[in-house]
N, C-alpha and C positions, 0 to 999 in steps of 0.2 A: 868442238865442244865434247863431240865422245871421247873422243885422245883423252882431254883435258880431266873429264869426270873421271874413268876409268883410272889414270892414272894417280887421281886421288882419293878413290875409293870411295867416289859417293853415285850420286843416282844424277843424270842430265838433265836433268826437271829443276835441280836443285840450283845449278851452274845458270839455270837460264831465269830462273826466280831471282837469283842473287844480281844477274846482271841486268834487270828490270830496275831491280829497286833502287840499284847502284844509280841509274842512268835517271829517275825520279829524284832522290836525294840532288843529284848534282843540275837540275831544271832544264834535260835533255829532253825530258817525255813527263808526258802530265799525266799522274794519273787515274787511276779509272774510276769509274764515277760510282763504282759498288765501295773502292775504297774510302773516296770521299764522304760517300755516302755513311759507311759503318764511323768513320773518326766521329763525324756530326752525330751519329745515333750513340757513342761511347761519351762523348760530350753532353750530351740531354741528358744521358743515365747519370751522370756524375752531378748532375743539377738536382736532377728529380731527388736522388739521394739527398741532397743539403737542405732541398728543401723539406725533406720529411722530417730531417733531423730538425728542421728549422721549429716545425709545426710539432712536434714532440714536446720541444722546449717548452714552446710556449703555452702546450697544452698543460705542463708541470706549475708552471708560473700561474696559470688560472689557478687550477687544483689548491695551490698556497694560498693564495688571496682569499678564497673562498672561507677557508678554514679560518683567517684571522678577522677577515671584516664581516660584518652583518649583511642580510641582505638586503635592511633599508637602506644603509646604509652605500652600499653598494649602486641601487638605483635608485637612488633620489634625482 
């Protein structure tokens, strides 16, 4: 592996990272449960975000209503 980096001018960390992820992608090695863990925690954020978008909208949608119906109207 140092041959290998040297000869391409990068860093042996980088050679050994590459040949992790290589051997993960192809279902050689499984892995680790921090990165598992972070895709699940990038997946929540990406929810948490739709849903705020969600709750924005809807918060606009009220706001319009409000303005054209009455409020007996409204809670009768």
């Amino acid at each position: 592996m140092r041959e290998v980096a040297a000869s391409l001018g990068i860093a042996e960390s980088c050679l050994h990272r590459w040949k992790r992820l290589e051997l993960i992608v192809r279902g050689l090695k499984a892995p680790s449960p921090a990165a598992v863990e972070s895709a699940a925690l990038a997946q929540v954020r990406a929810w948490i975000t739709e849903l705020e978008n969600e709750v924005k909208i809807l918060r606009k949608a009220v706001a319009a209503v409000e303005q054209v119906v009455p409020p007996k109207v409204r809670f009768a």
